[in-house]
Backbone of each chain as ProteinMPNN parsed JSONL, in Angstrom:
{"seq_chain_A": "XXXXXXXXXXXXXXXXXXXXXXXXXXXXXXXXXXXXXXXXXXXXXXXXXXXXXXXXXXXXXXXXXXXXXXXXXXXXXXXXXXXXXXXXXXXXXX", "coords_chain_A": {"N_chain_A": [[0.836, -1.21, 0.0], [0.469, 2.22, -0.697], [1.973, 5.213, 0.759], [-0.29, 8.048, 1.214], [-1.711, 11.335, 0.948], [-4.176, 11.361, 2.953], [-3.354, 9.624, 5.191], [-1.237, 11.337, 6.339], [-2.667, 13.123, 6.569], [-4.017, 12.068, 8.899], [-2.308, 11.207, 10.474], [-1.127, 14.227, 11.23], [-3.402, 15.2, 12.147], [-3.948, 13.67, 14.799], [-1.442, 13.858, 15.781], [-1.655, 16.949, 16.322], [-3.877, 17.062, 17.47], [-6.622, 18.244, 16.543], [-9.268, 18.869, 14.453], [-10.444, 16.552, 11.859], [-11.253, 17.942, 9.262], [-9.563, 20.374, 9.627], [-7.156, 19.577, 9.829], [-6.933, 18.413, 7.369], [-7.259, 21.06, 5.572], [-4.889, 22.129, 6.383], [-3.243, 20.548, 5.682], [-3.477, 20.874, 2.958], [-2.741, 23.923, 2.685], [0.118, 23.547, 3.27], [0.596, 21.718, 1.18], [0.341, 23.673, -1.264], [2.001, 25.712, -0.891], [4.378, 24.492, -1.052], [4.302, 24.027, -3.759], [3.598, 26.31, -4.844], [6.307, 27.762, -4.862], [8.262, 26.52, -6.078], [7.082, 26.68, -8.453], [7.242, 28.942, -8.856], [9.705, 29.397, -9.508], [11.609, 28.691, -7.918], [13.752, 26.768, -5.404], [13.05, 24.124, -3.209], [14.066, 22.994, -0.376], [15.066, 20.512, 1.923], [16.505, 19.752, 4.78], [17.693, 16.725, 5.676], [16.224, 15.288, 4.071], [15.373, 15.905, 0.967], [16.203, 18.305, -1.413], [14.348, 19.968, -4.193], [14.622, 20.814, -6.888], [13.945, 23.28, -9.306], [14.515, 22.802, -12.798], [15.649, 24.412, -15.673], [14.875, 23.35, -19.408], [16.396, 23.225, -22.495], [15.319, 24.041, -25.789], [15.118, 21.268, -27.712], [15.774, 18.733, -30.567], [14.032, 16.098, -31.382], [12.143, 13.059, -31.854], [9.193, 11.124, -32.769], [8.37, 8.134, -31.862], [6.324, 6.833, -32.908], [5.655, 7.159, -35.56], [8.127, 7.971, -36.154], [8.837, 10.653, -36.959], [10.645, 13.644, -37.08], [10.732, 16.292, -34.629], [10.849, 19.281, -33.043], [11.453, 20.167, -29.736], [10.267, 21.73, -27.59], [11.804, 24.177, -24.969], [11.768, 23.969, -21.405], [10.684, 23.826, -18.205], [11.223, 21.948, -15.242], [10.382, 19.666, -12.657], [13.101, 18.407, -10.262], [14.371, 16.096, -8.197], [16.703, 15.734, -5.365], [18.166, 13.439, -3.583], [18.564, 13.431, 0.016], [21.897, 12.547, 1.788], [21.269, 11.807, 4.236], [18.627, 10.297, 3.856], [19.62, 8.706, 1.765], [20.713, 6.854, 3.134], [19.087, 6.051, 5.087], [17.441, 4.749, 3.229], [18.769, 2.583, 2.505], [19.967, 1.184, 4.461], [21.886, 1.594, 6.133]], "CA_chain_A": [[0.0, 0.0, 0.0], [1.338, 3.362, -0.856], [1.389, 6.127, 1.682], [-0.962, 9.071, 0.772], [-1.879, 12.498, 1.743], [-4.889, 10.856, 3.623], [-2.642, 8.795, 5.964], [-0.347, 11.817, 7.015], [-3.305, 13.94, 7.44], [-4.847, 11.709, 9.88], [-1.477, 11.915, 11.818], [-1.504, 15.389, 11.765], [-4.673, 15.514, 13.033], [-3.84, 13.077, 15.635], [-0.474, 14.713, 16.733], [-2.005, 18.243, 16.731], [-5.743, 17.236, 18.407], [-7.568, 19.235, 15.945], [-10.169, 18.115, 13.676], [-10.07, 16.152, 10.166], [-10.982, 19.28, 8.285], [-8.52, 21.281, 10.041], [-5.579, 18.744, 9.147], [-6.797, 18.719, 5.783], [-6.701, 22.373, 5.22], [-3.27, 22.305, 7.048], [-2.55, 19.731, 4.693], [-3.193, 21.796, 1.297], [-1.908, 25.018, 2.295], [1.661, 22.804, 2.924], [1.473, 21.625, -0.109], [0.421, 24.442, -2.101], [3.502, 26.628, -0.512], [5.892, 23.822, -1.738], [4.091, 23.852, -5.243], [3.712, 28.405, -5.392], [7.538, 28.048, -4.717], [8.348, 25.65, -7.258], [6.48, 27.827, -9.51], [8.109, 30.631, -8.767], [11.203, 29.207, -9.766], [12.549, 28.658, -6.366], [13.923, 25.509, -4.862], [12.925, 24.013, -2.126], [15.229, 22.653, 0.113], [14.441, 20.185, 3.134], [17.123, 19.054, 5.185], [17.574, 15.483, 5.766], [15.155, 14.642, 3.111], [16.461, 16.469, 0.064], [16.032, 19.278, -2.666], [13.271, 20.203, -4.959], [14.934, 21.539, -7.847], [13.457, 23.486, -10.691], [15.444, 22.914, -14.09], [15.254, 24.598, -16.958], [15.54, 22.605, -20.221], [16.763, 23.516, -23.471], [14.608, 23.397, -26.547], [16.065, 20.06, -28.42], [15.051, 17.765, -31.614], [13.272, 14.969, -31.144], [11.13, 12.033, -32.601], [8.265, 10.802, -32.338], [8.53, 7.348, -31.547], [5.571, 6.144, -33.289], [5.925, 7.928, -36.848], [9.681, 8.71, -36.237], [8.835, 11.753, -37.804], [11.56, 14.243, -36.294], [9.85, 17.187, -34.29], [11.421, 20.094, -31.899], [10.794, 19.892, -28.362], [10.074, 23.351, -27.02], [12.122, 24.476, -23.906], [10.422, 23.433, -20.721], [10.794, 23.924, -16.972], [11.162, 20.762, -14.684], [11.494, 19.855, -11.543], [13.344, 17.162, -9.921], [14.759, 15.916, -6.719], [17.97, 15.607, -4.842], [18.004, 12.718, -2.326], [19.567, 14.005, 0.896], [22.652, 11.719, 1.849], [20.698, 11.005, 5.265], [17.676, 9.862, 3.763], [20.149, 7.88, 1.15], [21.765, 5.789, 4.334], [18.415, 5.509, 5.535], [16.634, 3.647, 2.626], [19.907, 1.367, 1.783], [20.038, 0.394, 6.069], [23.481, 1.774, 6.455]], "C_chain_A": [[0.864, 1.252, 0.0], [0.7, 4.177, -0.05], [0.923, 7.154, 0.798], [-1.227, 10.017, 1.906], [-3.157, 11.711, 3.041], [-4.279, 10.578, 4.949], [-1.824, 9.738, 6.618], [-1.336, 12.608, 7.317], [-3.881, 13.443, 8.561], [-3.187, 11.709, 10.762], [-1.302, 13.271, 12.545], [-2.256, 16.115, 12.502], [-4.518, 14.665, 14.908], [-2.672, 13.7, 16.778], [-1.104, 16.311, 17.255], [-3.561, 18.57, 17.947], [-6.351, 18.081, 17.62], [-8.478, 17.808, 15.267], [-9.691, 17.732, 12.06], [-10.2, 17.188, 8.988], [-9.863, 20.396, 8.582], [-7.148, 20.897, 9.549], [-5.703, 18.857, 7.901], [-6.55, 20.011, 5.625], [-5.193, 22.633, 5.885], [-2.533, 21.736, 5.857], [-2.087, 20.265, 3.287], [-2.279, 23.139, 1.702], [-0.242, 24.458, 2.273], [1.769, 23.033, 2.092], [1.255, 23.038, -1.11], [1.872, 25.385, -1.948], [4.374, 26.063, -1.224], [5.187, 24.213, -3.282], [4.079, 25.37, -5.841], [5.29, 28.293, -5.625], [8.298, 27.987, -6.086], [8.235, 26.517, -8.132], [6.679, 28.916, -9.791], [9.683, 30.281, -9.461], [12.217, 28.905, -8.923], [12.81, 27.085, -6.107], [13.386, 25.443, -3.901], [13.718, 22.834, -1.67], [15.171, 21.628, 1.68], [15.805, 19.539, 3.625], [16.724, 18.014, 5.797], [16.748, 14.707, 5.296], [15.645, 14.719, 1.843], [15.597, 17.676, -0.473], [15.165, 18.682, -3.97], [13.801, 20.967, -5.847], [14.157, 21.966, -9.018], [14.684, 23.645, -12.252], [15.022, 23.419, -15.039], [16.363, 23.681, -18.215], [15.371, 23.242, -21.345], [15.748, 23.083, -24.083], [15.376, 22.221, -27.288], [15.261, 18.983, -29.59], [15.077, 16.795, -30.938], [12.882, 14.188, -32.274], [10.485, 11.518, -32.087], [8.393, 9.289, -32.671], [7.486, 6.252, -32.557], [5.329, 6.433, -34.853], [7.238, 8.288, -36.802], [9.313, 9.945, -37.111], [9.753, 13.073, -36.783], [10.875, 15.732, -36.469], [11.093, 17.916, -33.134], [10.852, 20.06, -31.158], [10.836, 20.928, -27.9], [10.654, 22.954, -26.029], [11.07, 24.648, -22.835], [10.977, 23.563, -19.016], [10.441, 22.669, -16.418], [11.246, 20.581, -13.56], [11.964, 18.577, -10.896], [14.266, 17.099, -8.531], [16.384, 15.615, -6.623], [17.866, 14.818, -3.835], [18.853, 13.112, -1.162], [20.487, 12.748, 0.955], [21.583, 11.007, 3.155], [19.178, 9.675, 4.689], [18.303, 8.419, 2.479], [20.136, 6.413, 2.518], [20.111, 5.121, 5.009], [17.337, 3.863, 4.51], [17.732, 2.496, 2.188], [19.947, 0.626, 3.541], [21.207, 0.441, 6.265], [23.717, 2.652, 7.944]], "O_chain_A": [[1.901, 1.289, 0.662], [-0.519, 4.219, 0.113], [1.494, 7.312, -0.281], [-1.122, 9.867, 3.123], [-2.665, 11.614, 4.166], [-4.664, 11.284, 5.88], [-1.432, 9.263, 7.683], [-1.196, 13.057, 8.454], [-4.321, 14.283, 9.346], [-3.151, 12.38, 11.794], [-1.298, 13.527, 13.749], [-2.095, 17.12, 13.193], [-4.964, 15.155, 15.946], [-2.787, 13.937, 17.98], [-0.995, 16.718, 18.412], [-4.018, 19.458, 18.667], [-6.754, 19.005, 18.325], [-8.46, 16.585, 15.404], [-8.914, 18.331, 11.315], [-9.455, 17.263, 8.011], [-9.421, 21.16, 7.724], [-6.28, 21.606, 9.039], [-4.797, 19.327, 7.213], [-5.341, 20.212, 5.503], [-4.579, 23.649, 5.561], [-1.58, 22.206, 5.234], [-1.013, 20.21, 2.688], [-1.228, 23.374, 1.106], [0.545, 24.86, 1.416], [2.468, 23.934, 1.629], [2.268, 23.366, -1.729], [2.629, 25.639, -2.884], [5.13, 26.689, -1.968], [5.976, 24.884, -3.948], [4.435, 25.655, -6.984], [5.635, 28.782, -6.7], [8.741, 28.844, -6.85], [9.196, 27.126, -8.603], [6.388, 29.678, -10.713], [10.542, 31.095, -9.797], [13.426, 28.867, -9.151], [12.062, 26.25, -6.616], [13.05, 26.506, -3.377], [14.0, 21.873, -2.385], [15.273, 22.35, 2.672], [16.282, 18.729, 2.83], [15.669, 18.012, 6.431], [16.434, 13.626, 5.795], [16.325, 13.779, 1.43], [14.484, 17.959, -0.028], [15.189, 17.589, -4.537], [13.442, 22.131, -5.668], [13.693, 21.089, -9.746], [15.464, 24.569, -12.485], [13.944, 23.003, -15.465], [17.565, 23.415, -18.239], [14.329, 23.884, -21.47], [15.088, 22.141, -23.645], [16.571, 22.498, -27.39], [14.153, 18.526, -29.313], [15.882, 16.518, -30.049], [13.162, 14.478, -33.438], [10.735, 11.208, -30.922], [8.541, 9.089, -33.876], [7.826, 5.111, -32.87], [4.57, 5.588, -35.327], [7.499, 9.139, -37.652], [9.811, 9.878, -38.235], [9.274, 13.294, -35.67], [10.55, 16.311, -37.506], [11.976, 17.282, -32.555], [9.642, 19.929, -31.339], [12.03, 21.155, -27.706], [10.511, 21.777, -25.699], [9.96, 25.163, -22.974], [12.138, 23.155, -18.97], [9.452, 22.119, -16.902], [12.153, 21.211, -13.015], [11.194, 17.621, -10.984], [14.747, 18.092, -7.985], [17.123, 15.336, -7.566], [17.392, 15.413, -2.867], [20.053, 13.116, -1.436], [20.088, 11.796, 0.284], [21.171, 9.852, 3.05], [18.944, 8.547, 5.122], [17.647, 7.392, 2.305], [19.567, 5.321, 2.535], [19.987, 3.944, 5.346], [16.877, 2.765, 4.825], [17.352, 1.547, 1.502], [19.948, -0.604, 3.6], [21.785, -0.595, 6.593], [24.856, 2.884, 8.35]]}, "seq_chain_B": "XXXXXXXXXXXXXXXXXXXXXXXXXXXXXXXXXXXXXXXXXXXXXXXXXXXXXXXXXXXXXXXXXXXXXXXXXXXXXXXXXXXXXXXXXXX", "coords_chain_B": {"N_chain_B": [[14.514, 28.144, -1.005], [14.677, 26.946, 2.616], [13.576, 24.315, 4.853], [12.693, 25.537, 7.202], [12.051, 28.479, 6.5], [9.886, 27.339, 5.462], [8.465, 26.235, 7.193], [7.72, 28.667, 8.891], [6.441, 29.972, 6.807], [4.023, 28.494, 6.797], [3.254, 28.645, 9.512], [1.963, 31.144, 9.216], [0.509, 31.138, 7.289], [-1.485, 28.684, 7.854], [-2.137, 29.569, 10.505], [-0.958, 28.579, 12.756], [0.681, 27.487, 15.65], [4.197, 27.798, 16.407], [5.663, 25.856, 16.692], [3.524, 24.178, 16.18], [3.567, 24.02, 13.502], [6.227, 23.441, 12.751], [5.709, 20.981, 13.721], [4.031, 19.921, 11.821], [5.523, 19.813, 9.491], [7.712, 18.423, 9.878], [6.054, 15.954, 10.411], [5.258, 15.183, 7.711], [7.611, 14.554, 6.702], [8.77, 12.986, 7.831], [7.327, 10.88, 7.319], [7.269, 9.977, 4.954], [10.348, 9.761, 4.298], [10.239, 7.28, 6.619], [8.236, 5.267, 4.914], [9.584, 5.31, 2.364], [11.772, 3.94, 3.462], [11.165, 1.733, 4.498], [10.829, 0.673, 1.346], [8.183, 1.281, 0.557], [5.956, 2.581, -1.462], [5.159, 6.283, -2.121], [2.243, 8.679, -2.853], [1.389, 11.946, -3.356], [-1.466, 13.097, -4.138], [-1.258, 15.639, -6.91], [1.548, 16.972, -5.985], [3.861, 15.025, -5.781], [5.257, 11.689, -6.478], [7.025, 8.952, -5.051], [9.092, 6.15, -5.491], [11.031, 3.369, -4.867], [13.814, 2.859, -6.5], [15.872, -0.031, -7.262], [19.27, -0.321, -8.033], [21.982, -2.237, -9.75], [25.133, -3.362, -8.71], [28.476, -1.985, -10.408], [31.306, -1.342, -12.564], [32.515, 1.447, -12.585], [34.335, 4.722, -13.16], [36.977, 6.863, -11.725], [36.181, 9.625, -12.624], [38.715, 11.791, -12.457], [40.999, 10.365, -11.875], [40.945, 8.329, -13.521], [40.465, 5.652, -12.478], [39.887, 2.158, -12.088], [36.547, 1.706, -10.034], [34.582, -0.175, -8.073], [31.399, 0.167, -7.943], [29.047, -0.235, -5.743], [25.481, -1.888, -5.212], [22.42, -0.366, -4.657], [19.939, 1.299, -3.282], [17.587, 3.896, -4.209], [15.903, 6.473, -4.009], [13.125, 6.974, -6.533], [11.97, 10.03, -8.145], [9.037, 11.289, -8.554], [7.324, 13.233, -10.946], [4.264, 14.82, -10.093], [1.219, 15.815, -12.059], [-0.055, 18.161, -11.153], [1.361, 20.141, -10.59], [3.648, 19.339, -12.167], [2.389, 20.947, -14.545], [2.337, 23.485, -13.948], [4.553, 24.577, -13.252], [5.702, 24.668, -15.18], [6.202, 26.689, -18.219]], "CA_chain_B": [[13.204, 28.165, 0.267], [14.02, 25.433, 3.591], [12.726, 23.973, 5.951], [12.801, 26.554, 8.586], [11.015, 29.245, 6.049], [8.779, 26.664, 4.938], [7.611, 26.313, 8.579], [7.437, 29.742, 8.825], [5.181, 30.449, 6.091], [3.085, 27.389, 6.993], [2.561, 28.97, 10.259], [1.102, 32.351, 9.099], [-1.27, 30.796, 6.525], [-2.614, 28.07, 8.328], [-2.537, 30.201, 11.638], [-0.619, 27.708, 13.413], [2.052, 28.564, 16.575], [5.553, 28.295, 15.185], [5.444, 24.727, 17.192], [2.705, 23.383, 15.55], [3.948, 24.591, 12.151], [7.219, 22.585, 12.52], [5.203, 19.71, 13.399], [3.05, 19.71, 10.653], [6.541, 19.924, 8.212], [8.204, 17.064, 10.203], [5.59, 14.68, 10.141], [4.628, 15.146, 6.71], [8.666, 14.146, 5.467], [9.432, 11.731, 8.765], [6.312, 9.969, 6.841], [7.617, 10.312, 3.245], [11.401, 8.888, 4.996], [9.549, 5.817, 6.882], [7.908, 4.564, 3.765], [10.723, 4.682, 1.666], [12.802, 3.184, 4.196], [10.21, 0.615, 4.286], [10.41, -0.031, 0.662], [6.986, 1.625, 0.239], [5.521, 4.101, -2.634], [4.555, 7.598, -1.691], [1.842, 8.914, -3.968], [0.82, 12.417, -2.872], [-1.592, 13.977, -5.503], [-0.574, 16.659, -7.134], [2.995, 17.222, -5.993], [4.636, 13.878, -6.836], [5.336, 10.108, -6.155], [8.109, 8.257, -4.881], [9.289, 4.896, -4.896], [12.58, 2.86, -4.28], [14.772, 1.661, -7.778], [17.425, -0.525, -7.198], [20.522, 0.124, -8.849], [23.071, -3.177, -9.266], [26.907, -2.952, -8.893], [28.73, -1.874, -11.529], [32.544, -0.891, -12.43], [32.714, 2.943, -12.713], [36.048, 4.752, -13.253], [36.815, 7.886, -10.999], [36.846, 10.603, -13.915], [40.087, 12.448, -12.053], [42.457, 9.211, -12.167], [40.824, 7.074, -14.3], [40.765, 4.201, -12.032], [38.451, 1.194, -11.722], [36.014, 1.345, -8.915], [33.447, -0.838, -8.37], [30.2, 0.953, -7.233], [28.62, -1.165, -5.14], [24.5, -2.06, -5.784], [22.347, 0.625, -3.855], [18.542, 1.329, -3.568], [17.364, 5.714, -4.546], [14.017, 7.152, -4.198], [12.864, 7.511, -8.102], [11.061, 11.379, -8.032], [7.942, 11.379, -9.898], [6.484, 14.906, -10.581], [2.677, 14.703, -10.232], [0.376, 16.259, -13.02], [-0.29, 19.748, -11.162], [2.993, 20.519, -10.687], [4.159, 19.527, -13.311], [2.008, 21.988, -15.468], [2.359, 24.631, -13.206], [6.14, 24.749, -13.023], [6.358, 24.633, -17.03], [6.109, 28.057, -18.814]], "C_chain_B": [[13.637, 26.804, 1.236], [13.505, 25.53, 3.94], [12.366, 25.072, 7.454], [11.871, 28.053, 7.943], [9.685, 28.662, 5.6], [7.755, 26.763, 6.138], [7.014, 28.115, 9.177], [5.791, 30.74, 7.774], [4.153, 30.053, 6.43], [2.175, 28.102, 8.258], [1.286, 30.508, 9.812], [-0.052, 32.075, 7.854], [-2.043, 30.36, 7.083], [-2.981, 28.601, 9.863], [-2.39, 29.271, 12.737], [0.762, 28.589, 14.921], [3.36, 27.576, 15.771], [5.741, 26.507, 15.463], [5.03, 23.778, 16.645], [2.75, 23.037, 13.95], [5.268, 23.295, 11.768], [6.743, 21.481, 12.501], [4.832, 18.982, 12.468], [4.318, 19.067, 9.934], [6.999, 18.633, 8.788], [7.334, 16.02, 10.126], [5.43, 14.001, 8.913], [6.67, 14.261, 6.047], [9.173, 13.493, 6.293], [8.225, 10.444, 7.501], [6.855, 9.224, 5.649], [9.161, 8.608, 3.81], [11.02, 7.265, 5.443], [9.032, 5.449, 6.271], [8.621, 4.343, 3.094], [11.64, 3.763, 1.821], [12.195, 1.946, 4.331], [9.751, -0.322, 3.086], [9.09, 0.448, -0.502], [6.712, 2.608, -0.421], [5.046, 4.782, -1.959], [3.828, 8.092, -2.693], [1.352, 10.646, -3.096], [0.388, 13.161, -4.208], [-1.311, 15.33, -5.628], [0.845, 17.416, -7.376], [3.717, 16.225, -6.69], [4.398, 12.762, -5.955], [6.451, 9.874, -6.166], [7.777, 6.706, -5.01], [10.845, 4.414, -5.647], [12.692, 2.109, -5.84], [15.551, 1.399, -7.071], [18.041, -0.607, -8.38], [21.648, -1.488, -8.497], [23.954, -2.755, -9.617], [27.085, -2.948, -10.174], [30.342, -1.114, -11.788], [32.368, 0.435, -12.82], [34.496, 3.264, -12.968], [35.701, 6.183, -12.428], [37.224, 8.858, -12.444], [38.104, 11.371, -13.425], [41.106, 11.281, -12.499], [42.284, 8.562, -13.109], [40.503, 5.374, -13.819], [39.317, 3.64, -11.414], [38.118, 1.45, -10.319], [34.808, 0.739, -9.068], [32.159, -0.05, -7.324], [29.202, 0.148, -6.56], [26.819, -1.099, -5.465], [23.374, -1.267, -4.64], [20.788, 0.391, -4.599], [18.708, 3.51, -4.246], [15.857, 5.429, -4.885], [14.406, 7.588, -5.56], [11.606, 8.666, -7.533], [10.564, 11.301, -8.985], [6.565, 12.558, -9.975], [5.151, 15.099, -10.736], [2.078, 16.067, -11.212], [0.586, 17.515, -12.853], [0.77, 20.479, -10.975], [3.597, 20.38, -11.755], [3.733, 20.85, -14.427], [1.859, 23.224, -15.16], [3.735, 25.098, -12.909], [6.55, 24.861, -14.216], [5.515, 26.218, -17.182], [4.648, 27.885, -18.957]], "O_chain_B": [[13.178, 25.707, 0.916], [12.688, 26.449, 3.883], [11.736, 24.909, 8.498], [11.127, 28.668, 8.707], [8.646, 29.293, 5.409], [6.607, 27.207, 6.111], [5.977, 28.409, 9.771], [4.853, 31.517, 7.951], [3.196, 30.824, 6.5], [0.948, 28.204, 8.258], [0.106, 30.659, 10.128], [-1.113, 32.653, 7.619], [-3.155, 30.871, 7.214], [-3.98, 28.15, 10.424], [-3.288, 29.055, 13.552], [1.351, 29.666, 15.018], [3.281, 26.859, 14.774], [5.956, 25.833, 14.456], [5.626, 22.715, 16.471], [2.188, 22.125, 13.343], [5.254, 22.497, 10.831], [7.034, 20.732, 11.568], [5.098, 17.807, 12.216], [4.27, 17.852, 9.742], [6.652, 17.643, 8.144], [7.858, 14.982, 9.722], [5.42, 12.778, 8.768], [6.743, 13.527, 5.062], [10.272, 13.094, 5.908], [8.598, 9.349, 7.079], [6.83, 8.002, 5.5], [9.114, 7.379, 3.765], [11.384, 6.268, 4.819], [8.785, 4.424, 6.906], [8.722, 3.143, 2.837], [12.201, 3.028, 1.009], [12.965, 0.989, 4.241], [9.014, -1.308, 3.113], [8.952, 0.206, -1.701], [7.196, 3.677, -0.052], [4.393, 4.305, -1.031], [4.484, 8.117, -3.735], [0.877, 10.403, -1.986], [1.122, 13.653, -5.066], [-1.142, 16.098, -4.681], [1.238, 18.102, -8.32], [4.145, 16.339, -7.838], [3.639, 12.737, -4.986], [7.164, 10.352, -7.049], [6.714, 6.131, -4.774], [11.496, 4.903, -6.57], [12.006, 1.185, -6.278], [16.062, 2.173, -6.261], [17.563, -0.88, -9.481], [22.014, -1.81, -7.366], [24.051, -1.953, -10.545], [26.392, -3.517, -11.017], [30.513, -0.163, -11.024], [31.795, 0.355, -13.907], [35.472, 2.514, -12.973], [34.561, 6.646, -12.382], [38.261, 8.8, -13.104], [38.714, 11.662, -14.454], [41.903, 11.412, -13.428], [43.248, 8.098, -13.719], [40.368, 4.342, -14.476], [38.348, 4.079, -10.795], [38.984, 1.464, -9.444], [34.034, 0.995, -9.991], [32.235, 0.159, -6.113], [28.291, -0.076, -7.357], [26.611, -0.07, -6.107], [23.576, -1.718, -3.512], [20.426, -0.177, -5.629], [19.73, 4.116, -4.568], [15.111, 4.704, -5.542], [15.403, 8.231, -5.89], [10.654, 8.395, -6.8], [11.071, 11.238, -10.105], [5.474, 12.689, -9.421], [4.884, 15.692, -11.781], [2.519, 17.202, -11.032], [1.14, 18.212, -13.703], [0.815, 21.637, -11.391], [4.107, 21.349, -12.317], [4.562, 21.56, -14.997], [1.336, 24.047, -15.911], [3.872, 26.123, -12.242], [7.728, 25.146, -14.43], [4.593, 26.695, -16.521], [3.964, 28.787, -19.441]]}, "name": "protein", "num_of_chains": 2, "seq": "XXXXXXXXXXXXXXXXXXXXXXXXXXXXXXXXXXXXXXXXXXXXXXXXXXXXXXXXXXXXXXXXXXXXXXXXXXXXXXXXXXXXXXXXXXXXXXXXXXXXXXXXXXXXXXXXXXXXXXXXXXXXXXXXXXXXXXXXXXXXXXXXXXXXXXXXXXXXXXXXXXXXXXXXXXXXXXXXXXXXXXXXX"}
């Protein structure tokens, strides 16, 4: 079973004593902050977890896989992660 | 942006004390941590999805010397950028 927002809001709710709508709205504005940031162009940065990088990518030729017909790939904003080292050591059991 | 402004902001939106704010942020990526470490996918909509590739050994060379090392066979959270993010972070 994969963890979901569900599952951390009911801790939240549980660690804080509030109510299930309260954790949920706790829950979105979180994430929306990490996702405005993002969007802004900003990293976000969590120690002992890792980095939220936004990349920008070059426009670059392509093909289309299914027609090989060779197409340009418009320049595109991305974002991708940085595993902290701690959180490395933790999922290998070192 | 860290963790320490993140909590910060967190508190003055959701109108939390500075306490409760950190909490929130730590539980939410002790959670993320103990599933992975467990093996286990993280799906949160919107933002993204994790889950654990393994990587097997493999000889590498150190690009400075040149010299064989063998890289031993290692797990890594694969980052997978959920839908609204994704199209909200692109031009």
């Amino acid at each position: 079973m994969a963890l979901t927002k569900t599952e951390i809001t009911e801790r939240v709710q549980k660690v804080l004593d509030i109510s299930r709508t309260t954790s949920y709205d706790i829950m979105e504005d979180f994430l929306e902050i990490i996702k405005e940031t993002l969007e802004q162009g900003e990293d976000v940065m969590i120690s002992g977890f890792g980095k939220f990088c936004v990349n920008e990518k070059k426009a670059r030729k392509g093909r289309n896989p299914a027609t090989s017909k060779e197409m340009t790939l418009p320049a595109r904003r991305v974002v991708t992660f940085k595993c902290s080292g701690k959180l490395r050591n933790m999922i290998n059991n070192d | 942006m860290n963790k320490l402004e993140l909590i910060s902001v967190l508190k003055q939106r959701s109108d939390l004390t500075k306490t409760e704010a950190a909490e929130v942020v730590q539980i939410f990526f002790d959670s993320l941590t103990d599933a992975l470490s467990k093996d286990e996918r993280v799906e949160i909509r919107g933002l993204c999805s994790f889950f654990i590739k393994e990587y097997k050994s493999y000889t590498g060379r150190n690009p400075k010397t040149g010299a064989k090392v063998t890289i031993p066979a290692k797990k890594l959270p694969f980052f997978k950028c959920g839908k609204e993010l994704k199209e909200r972070v692109d031009y």
